[in-house]
N, C-alpha and C positions, 0 to 999 in steps of 0.2 A: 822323623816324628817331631810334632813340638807339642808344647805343653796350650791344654784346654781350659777358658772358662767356661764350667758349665752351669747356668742357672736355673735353679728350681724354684716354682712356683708352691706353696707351704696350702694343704687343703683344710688348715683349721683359719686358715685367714678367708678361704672362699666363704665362711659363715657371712649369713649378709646380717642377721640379724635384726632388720629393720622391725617397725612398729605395722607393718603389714599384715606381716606375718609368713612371707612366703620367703620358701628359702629351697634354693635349684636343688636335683637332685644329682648324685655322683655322677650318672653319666653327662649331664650339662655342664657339670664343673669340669670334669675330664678334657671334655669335650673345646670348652671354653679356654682351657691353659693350653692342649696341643694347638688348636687353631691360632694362639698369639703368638706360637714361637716358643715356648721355654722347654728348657731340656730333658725336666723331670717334674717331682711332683713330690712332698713329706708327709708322708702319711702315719700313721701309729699300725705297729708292728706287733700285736700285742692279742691278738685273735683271730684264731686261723679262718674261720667264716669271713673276717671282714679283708683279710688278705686275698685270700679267695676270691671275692667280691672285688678286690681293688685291680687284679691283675686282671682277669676277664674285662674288665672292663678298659683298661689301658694298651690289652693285645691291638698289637697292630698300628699304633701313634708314636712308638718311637720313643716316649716316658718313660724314664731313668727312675728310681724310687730311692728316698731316703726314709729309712725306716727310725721309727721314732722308739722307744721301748723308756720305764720307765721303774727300772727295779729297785726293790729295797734289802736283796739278798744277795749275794752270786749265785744262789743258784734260778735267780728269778730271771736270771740272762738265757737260759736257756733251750727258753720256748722262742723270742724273739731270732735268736741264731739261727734253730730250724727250719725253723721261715723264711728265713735269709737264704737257705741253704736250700730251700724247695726254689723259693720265688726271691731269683736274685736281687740284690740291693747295691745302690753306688756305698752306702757305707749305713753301721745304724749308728742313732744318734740317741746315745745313750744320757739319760738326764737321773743323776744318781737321788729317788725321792727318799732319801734319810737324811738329817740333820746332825751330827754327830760334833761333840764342842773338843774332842781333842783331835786330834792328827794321827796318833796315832790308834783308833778306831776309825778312821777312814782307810786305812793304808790297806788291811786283808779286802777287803772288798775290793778297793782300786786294782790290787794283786790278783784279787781274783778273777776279777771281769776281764783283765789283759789275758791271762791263763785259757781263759773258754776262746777269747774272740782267734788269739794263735793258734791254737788247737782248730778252731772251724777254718783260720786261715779270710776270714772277715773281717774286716775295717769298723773299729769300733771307738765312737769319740765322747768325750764324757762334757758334756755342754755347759758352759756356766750361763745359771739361769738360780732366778729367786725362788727362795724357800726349797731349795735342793742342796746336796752339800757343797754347792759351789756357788752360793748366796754371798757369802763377805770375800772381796776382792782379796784383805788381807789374808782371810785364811785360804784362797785360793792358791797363793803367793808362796805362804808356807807348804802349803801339797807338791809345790810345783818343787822347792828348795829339798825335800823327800824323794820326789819320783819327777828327776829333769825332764825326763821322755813320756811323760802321760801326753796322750795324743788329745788335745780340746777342739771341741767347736765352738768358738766363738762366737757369742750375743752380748757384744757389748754393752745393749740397750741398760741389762739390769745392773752392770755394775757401775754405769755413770748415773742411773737412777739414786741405786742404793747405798751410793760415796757421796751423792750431791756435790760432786764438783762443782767449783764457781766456773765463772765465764770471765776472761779466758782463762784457759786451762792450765794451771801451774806443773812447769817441768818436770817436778819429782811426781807427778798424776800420770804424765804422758808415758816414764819411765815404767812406771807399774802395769799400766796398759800397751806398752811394747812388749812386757815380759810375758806377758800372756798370747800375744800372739803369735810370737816367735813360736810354741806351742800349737800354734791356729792350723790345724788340720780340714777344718770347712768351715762357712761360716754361715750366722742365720743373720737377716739384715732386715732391722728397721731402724729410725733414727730417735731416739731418748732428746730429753733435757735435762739438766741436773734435775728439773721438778716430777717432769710428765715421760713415762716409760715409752709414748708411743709421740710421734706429735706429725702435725700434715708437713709434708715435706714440701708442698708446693705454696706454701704461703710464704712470701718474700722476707718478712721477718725474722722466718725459722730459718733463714739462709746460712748464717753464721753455724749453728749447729748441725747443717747438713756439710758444710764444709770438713766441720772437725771430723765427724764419721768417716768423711771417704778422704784424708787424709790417714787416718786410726786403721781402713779400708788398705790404703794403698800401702801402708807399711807391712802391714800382716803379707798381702797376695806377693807383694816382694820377698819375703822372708821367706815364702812358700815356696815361690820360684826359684829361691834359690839352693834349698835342699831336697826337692822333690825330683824325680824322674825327667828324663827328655819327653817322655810321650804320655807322663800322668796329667790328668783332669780335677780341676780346684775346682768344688759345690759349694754354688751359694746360693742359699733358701730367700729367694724375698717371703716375708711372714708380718705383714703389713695385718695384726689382727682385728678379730670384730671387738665391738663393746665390750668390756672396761676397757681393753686395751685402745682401743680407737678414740679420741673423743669425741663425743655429742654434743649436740645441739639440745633447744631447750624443747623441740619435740620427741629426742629420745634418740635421734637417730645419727649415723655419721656426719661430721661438721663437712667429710670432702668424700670422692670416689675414691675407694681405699683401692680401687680394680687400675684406676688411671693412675693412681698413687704406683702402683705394684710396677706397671710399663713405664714409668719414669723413672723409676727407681733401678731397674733393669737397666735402661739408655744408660745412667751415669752409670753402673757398673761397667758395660763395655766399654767406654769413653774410657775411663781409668785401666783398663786392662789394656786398652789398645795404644795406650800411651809407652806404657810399659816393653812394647813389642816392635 
């Protein structure tokens, strides 16, 4: 057996949002990620009607699902684990929505949520992501200094947003962001600036920051490789999103194809994995 990447394509990036007005429905989005190839699909985990809805629809294409859920309790975990537990998941992808200023009001809850996810025997990763309690890098850092083994999924985007690093990157920024993915249990991928949380990847300029990502990229999936399973499979979400996240133009709409965006961004992740191999 050897060890798998597997890539998921993220269904709140399928938002097209345009000034149209038209926007595909589930089964065309479904439809539209199996026929490109990607392994799976991130969906929110979070209502059994629309899970329901999600799997019927993905029966039969081979879609892997990362469940998304979004609690503010322990015990808000465990509605999304049922579901887990009905309609199988590669893992859920826990995004903790409380904001708490000490460390030690995060810790029962982080305790908690490992507690349920062992007990289901489910794969549960706590995502750093803004305005969640894993919005400042620093206090991310301290969580990690508490509870070594908190399993994250990694989206770098918001923390090089929300630290504003300069360009280039100063070594004690890389160290910090090593620390976190040594951590890196799956990862969601788009490419940040210190300014812009989302930026076109294929515009020659943004090259320099597409580099530092899959550098950031290639040190995590190494770290992975190197303490995961012979035969486990590393998820990574492309989540290439719509407006705010995306930027626009001055008609309102995408300045690039976030969809040709998404299959570029997939290439260079197999490129980098296949380097590795």
């Amino acid at each position: 057996m050897t060890q798998k990447l597997r890539i998921f394509q993220s269904l709140w990036a399928m938002e097209r949002r345009h000034t149209d007005g038209y926007e595909r429905s589930l089964d065309e989005n479904v439809a539209m990620i199996a026929e490109a190839g990607f392994d799976g699909i991130s969906a929110h985990y979070t209502n059994r009607a629309d899970v329901i809805r999600l799997n019927e629809t993905i029966r039969g294409t081979g879609l892997k699902v990362e469940g998304v859920c979004f609690p503010r309790r322990v015990e808000d975990l465990r509605q999304p684990l049922a579901l887990a537990a009905e309609f199988p998941v590669s893992h859920i992808n826990l995004q903790p929505d409380i904001r708490p200023r000490r460390i030690e009001d995060c810790l029962p809850l982080l305790d908690g949520w490992m507690e349920l996810a062992d007990d289901a025997g489910i794969p549960v990763f706590i995502e750093t992501h803004r305005d969640r309690m894993t919005a400042d890098l620093f206090f991310t850092l301290d969580l990690l200094d508490r509870r070594p083994d908190l399993p994250l999924l990694a989206d770098l985007s918001h923390f090089l947003v929300a630290s504003e690093f300069t360009y280039p990157v100063a070594g004690e920024n890389h160290a910090m962001i090593h620390r976190i993915l040594r951590n890196a249990r799956a990862f969601h991928g788009r490419v940040a600036s210190c300014e812009q949380v989302q930026i076109e990847i294929s515009f020659p300029h943004h090259r320099p920051w597409v580099d530092l990502f899959l550098e950031w990229w290639d040190y995590g999936m190494r770290q992975w490789r190197n303490r995961a399973a012979s035969d486990a499979e590393l998820v990574f979400t492309c989540e290439l999103g719509p407006k705010p996240y995306a930027i626009t133009g001055r008609d309102g709409n995408d300045s690039t194809d976030r969809w040709a965006e998404a299959l570029l961004l997939r290439q260079m992740l197999r490129e980098l994995w296949a380097r590795m191999t």
